[in-house]
N, C-alpha and C positions, 0 to 999 in steps of 0.2 A: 701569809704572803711572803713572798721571797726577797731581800734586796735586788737583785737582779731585773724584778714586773717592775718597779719603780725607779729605774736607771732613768735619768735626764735623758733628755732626746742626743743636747751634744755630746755627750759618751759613745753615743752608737754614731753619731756622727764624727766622729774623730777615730775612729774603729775603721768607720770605711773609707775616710783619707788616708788612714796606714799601707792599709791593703792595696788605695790604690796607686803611692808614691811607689812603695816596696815593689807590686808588679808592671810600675813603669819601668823600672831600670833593668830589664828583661828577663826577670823571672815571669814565667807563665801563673805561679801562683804563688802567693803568702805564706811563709812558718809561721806556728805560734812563736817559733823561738825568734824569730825578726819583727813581728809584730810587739812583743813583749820588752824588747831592748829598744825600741821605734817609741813603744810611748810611755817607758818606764815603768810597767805595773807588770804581775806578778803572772804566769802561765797559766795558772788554776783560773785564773781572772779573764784571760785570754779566752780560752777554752769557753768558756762559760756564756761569753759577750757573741763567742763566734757562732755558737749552738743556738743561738736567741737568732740575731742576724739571718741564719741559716732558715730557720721556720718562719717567717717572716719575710723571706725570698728575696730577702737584699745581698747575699752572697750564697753562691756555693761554694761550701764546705765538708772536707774528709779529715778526721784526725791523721790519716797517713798520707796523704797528697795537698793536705795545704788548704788554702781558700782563695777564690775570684770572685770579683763582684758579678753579680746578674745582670741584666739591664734596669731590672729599677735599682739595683746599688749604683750603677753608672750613675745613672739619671741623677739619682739623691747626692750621688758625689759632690756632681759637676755644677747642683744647686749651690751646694756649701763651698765650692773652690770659687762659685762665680760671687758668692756674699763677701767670702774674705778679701779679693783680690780687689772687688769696688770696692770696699771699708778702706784699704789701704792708700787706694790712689786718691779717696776722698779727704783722709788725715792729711796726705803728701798737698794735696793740690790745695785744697780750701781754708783746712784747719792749720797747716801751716807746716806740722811737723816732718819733720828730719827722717829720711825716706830708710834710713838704719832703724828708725825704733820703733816700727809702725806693726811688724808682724806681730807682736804680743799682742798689743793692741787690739787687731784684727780675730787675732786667734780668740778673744774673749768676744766682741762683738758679731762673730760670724753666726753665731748661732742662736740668735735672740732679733731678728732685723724681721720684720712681713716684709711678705713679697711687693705691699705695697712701697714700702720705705725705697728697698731695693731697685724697684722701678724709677721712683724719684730721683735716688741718687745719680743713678743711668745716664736721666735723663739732663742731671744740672751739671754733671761731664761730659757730657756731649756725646754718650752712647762710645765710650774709648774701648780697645781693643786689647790694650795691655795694661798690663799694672807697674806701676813705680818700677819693679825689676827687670821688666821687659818679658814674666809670663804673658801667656797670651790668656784675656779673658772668656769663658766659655759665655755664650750665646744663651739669650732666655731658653733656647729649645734644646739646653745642656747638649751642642754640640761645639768640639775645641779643633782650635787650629794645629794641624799637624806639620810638625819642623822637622827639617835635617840638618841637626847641630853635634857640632863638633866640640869636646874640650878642648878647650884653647893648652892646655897643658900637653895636649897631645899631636896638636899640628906638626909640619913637618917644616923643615928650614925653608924660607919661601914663599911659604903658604901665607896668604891673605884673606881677613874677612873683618866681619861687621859684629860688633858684641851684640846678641842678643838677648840673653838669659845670666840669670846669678842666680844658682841654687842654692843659695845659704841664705839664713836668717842671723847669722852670728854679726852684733852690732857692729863690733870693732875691727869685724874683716869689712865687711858693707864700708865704712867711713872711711877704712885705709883704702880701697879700690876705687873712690870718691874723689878724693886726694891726689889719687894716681891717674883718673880719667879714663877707667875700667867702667864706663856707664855701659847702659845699653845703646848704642848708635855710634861708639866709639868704635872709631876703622883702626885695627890691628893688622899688625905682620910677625911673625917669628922672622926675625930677621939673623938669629944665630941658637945653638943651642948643642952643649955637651953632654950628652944624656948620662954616662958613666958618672960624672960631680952631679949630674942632677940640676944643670945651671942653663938657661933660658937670657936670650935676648930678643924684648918684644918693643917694637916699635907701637905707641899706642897716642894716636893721633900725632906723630912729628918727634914725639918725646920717648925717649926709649930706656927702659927699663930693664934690671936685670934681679931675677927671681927665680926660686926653685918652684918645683909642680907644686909642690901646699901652697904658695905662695898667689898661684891663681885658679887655685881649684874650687871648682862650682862656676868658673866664666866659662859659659859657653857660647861661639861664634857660629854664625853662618859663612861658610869658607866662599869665595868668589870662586867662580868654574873659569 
């Protein structure tokens, strides 16, 4: 028997949350070589996990065109995005802890929860809709809410909106933009911005700040019309 027949289930579960962060950001499909740099393991490894996946109907897969998930990879995804994102807001809201150190956390217990727990948790948060960052939570029937968000690094002078989203996991950016009131529901403005120096003046609830793009990349806002 192979190592491969006896892979843990969260292996191929973290397999098909690569694929499906990597072809959120508008690639229609997955490399092995951005799969592999996504979750640090080895291409022969890659390869091997995605040909498993593939007979299995959780993605389609070509070694020259990449991989997309199926609809049951959707579906399986959006199980595991909807485990992690309640784990997290249950740490932040119940258990207590600091909404910067929850994703490891979550990332270990996403994958060991029944669905009965999951329904529980659901239900002692009052069935919420987003998690601590302001994702949106997917629906028992793994359907997700669809945004038109903007990087806030990339607004234009003027431009006003509402934070939304923080795409990072990294702790000590999380706690600096905590500090700064980079949450999600904080009302922003690019109120100035030199793109040549790469320098940025962002009003962020009243208090106005001054940052280069690293400095707030991964906020993304919904801009007001």
């Amino acid at each position: 028997m192979s190592t491969l027949l006896v892979m843990p289930t969260s292996a191929r579960e973290d397999y098909l949350k690569a694929v499906y962060f990597l072809t959120r950001r508008g690639a229609k499909r997955a490399t092995t070589t951005g799969i592999s740099k996504h979750l640090g393991v080895r291409k022969p490894s890659v390869t091997a996990m995605l040909k498993r996946l593939s007979e299995e109907g959780f993605v389609d897969y070509s070694p020259r065109q990449g991989v997309r998930l199926s609809e049951a990879g959707r579906v399986a995804t959006m199980r595991v995005i909807r485990r992690h994102r309640l784990v997290e807001l249950f740490l932040v809201e119940i258990l207590g802890l600091d909404w910067s150190e929850v994703h490891d956390e979550a990332e270990v217990l996403e994958h060991h929860l029944s669905d009965r727990l999951v329904a529980a948790i659901d239900r002692v948060l009052g069935h919420p809709t987003e998690d601590p960052h302001g994702h949106p939570i997917p629906t028992d029937d793994a359907s997700l809410e669809r945004r038109e968000l903007e990087a806030l690094a990339l607004i234009p002078t003027g431009a006003r909106g509402t934070v939304r989203e923080l795409r990072i996991e990294e702790a000590a950016r999380l706690q600096r933009w905590k500090q700064l009131g980079l949450v999600p529901g904080a009302r922003v403005a690019m109120t100035a911005r030199q793109d040549l120096e790469d320098v940025m003046h962002i009003d962020v609830d009243g208090r106005v700040i001054v940052t280069g793009s690293e400095g707030v990349e991964g906020v993304f806002v919904e801009l007001l019309k």
